[in-house]
N, C-alpha and C positions, 0 to 999 in steps of 0.2 A: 554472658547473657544478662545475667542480674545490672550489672553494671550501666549497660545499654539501656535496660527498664529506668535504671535510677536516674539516668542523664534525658532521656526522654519525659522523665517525670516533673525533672526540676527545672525542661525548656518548656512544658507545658503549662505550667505556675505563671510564665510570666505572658506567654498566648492568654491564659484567663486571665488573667489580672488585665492584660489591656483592651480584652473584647469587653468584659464586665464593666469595666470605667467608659467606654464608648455608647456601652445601652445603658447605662446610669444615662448618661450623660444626653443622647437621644432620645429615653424614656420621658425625661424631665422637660425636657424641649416639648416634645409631642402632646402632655399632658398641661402645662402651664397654654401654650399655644393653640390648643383647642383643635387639633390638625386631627383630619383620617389617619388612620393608619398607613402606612407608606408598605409597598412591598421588601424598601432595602431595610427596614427596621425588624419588621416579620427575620429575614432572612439573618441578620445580624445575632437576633435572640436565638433562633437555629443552631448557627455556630458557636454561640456561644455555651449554649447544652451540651453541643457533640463532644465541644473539648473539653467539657467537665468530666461529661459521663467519661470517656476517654481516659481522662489522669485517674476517672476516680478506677476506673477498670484496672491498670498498671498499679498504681496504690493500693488494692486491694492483692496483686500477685505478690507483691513487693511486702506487704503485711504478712503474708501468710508462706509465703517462701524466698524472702530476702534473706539477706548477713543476720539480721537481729529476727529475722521473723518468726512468727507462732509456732509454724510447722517444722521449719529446718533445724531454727536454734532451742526454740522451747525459752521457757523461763530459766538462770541460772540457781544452783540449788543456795536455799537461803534466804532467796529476794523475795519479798512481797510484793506483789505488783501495785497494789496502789502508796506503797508505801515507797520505793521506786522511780523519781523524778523521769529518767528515761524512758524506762518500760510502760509509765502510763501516759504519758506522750504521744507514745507511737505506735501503742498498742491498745489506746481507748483515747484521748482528748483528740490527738489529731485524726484517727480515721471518723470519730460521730461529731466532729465539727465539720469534718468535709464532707460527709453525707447528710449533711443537715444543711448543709451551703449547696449540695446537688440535688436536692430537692425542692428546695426555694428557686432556682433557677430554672430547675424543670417547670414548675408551679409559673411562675413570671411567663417565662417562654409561652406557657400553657393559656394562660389567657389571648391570646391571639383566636384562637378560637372559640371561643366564647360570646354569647349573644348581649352582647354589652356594647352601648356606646365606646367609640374610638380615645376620647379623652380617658374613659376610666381606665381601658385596657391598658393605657401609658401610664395611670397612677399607678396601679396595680404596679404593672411591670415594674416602674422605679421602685416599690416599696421593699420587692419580693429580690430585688437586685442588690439594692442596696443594704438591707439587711445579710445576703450572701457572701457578700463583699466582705462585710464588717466581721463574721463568722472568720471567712480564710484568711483574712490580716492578722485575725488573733490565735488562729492556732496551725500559720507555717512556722518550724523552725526557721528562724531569721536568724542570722549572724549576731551573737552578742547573748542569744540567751542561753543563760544557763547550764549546760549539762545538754540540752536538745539543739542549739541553733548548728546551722550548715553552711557554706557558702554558697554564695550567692549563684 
């Protein structure tokens, strides 16, 4: 079952990754171009909350009763956790980078309702996106680093 979480988590990395780079990317448009709000852009920043909130739900099971997790495996005796390249990784850099990226996204998504001109709501949303972005590129284990990276 754990397994299942992990492969659902690491097809859902790259579902964000391409809805994110689409509302960057539409954000930017909408706000340079001076445009109303479109419904497909609303709907676009929608999905792409659901699938955060989503991985961050599964990452959070996976944190707390995965192979290495809080709950199941506990800390091994000896290790300090922040002293622990691994353990603080994945048990504090990567889950409050990505709660800090799912919050920003929420926040972006979130100005859609908001009594604000249409241009600002696409600033907004690019800023609040793009800094989300910039958060989860730096703290997925990617292939190559150190002690944390994963395959792709």
């Amino acid at each position: 079952m754990l397994a299942v979480l992990l492969q659902i988590h690491n097809i859902l990395r790259w579902v964000i990754l391409l809805l994110l780079v689409i509302s960057i990317i539409q954000s930017f448009i909408g706000w340079i171009r001076h445009r109303e709000l479109r419904e497909g852009d609303a709907k676009l920043w929608l999905f792409t909350m659901i699938s955060v909130h989503t991985t961050l739900l599964v990452g959070l099971i996976l944190l707390f009763f995965g192979h290495f997790g809080i709950l199941s495996a506990g800390l091994p005796e000896g290790v300090s956790l922040m002293k622990d390249k691994f353990y603080r990784f994945y048990w504090v850099e990567h889950p409050t980078g990505m709660l800090a990226a799912t919050i920003l996204i929420t926040f972006g998504r979130g100005v859609v309702k908001k009594q604000i001109t249409d241009p600002l709501k696409y600033k907004r949303a690019f800023w609040f996106f793009l800094l989300a972005l910039l958060i989860i590129l730096a703290t997925i284990p990617w292939p190559g680093r150190e002690i944390v990276g994963r395959g792709l």
